[in-house]
C-alpha positions as CSV (number, residue, x, y, z in Angstrom):
1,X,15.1,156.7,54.3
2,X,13.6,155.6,51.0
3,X,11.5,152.4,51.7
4,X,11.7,151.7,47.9
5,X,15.9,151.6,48.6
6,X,15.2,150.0,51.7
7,X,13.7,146.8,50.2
8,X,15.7,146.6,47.3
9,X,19.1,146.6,49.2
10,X,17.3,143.8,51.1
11,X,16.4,141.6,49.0
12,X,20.0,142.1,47.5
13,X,21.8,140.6,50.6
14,X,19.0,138.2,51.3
15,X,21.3,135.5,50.3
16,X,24.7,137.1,51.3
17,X,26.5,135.4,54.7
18,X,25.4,137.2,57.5
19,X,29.3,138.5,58.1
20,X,30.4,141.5,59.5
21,X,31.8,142.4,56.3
22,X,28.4,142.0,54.3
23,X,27.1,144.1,57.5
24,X,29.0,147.4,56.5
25,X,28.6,146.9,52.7
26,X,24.9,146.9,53.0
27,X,24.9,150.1,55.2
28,X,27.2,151.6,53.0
29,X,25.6,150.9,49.9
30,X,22.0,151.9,51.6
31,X,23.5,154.9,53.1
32,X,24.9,155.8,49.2
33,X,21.5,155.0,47.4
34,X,19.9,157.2,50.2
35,X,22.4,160.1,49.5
36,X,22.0,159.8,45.5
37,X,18.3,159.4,45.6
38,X,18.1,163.2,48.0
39,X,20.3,164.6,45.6
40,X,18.3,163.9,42.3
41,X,15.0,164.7,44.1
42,X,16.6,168.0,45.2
43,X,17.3,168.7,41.2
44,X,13.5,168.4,40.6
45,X,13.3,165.1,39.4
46,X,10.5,162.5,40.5
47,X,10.9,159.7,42.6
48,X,10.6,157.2,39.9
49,X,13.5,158.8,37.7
50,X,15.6,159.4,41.2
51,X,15.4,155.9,42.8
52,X,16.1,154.5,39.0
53,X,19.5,157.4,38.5
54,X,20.6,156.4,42.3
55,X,20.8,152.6,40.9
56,X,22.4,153.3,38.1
57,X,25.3,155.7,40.1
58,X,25.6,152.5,42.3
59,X,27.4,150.9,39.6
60,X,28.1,147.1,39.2
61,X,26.5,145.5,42.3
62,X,28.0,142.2,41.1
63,X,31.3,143.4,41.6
64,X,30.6,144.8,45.2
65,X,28.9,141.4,46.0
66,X,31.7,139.3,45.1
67,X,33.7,140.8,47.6
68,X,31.8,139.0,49.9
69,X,32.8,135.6,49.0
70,X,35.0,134.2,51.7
71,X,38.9,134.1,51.7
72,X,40.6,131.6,49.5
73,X,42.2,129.9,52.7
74,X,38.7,129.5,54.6
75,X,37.0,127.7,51.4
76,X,38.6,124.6,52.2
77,X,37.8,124.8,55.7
78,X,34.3,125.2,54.5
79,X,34.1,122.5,52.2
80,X,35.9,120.0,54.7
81,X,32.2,121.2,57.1
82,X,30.2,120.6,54.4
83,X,31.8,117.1,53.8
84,X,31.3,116.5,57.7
85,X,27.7,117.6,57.7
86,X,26.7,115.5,55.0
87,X,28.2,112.5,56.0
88,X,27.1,113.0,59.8
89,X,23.4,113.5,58.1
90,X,23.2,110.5,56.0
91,X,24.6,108.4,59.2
92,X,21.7,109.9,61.5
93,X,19.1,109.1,59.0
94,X,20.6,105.7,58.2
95,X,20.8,105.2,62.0
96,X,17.1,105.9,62.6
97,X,16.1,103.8,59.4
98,X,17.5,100.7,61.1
99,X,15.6,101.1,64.7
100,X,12.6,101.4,63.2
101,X,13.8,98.6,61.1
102,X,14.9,96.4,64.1
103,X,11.3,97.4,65.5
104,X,9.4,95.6,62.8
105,X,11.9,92.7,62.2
106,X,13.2,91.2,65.7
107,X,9.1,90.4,66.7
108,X,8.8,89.1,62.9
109,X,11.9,86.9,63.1
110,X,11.3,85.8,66.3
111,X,8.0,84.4,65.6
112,X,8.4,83.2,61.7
113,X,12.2,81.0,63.0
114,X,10.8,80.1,66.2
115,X,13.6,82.0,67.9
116,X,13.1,83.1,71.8
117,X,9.8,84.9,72.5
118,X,8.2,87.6,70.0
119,X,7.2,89.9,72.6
120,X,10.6,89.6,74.4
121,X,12.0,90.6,70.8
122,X,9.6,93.2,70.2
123,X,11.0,94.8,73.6
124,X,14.6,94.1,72.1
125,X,13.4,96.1,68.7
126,X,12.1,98.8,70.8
127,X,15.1,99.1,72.8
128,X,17.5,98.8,69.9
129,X,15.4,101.4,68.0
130,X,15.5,104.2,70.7
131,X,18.8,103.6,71.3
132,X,19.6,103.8,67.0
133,X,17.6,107.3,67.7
134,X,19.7,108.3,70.5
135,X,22.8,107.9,68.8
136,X,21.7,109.7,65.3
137,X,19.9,112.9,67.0
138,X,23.2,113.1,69.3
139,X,24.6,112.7,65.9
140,X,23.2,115.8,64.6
141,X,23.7,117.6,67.8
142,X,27.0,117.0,67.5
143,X,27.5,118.2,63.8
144,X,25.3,121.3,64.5
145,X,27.3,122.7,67.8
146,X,30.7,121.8,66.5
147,X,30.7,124.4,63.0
148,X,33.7,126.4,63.4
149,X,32.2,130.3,64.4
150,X,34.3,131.7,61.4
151,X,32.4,129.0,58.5
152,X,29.5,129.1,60.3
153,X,28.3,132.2,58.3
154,X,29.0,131.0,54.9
155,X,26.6,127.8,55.9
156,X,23.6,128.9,57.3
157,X,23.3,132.1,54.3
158,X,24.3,131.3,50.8
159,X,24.9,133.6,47.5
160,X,22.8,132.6,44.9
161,X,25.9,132.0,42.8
162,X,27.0,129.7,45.3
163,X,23.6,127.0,46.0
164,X,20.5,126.4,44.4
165,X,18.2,125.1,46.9
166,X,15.9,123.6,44.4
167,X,17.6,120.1,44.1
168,X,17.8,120.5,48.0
169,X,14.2,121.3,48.6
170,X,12.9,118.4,46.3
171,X,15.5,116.1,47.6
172,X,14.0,116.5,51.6
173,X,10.7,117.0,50.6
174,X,11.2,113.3,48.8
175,X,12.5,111.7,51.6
176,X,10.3,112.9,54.3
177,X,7.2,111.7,52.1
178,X,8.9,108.8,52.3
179,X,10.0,108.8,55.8
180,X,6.1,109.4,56.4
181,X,5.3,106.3,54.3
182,X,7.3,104.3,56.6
183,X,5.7,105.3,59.5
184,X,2.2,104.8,58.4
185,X,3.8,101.1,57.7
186,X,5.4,100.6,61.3
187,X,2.2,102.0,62.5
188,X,-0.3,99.7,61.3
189,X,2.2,96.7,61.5
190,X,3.1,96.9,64.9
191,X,-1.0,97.7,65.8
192,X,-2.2,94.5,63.9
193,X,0.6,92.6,65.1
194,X,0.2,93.6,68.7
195,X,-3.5,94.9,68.8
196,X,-2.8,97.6,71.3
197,X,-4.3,100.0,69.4
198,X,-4.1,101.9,72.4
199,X,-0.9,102.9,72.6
200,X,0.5,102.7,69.5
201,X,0.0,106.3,68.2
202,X,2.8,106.7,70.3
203,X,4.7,106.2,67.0
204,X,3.4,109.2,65.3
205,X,4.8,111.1,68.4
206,X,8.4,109.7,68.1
207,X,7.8,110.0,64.1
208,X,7.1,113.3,64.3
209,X,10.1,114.0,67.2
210,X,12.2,112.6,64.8
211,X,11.7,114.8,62.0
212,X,11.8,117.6,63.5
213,X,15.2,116.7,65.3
214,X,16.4,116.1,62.0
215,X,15.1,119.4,60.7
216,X,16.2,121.4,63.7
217,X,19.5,119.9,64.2
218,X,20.8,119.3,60.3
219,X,20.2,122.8,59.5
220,X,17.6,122.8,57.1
221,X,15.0,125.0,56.0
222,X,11.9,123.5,57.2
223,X,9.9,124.5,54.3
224,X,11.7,122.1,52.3
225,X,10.7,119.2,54.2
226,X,6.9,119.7,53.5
């Protein structure tokens, strides 16, 4: 096998869904650029001028790709996902926002209003914020185990055509700058307010458990969120 046609007809489906379908079409089409590349060489003609003939005989590529787009009556089935991911997403991160909001606030409160004991409410912030964490990671969880098996294809692999993931990439890479901002802020606010210096790098541990729960379990690309 030509490992010129090799890496051509895999860059070509790099993007296609992972289907069964897209399977066979890219051994077909590999098996055909193969066949047409042996049979030029065997008229005499370099590899250069075979590999570039056995494209051209492949025809439009285009054509053979869009066969690969899924079936009109699973597109809304994999929009209504989409819809469901997003949304479930946005809640998780909005959910772990607010612990780490109750975190700084409750002890802040507390202590500015006169209202019960700041280290009672600092307890209550922690609590409240694991538990906010706990629900949005079960959240994701949730949203990543429940894709239907027949959509799931056309989620995790998209065409080209289909999704940019520039807008995407900037868009995570944003947040989790911010996100890191944030936790820099919690960090040194909860050690000067506290002074227990010694134990509360913890919250770069749960930080960093965090992002990567979100990562692992919203399906994204983790080079995005560099």
């Amino acid at each position: 096998m030509n490992s010129k046609i090799k890496n051509y007809v895999d860059v070509l489906f790099n993007d296609v869904p992972k289907t069964r379908k897209a399977v066979e079409l890219k051994e077909e089409i590999l098996a055909d650029l193969n066949e047409h590349f042996e049979a030029h060489i065997a008229q005499g003609k370099s590899e250069n001028q075979a590999y570039t003939e056995a494209l051209a005989d492949l025809g439009d590529i285009d054509e053979l790709l869009s066969s690969l787009a899924p079936e009109r009556e699973l597109k809304p089935k994999i929009d209504k996902y989409r819809v469901k991911k997003a949304r479930n997403t946005a809640i998780a991160v909005m959910l772990i926002l607010l612990g780490v909001i109750l975190l700084c606030a409750l002890p802040s409160v507390s202590a500015v209003f006169g209202i019960g004991n700041p280290a009672k409410a600092g307890i209550l912030g922690f609590v409240l914020m694991m538990t906010c964490i706990a629900i949005g990671i079960g959240l994701l969880i949730y949203t990543k185990m429940s894709v239907p098996q027949d959509v799931e294809p056309f989620l995790t692999h998209h065409t080209k055509e289909e999704f940019s993931g520039d807008s995407n990439s900037k868009f995570w890479a944003s947040f989790f700058k911010l996100y890191w901002l944030i936790v820099t802020i919690i960090y040194l606010f909860v050690s000067f307010e506290t002074g227990d210096w010694y134990i509360t790098w913890i919250i770069w541990l749960i930080g960093s458990a965090v992002k990567h729960a979100i990562i692992l379990f919203g399906g994204l690309n983790a080079d995005e969120c560099k």
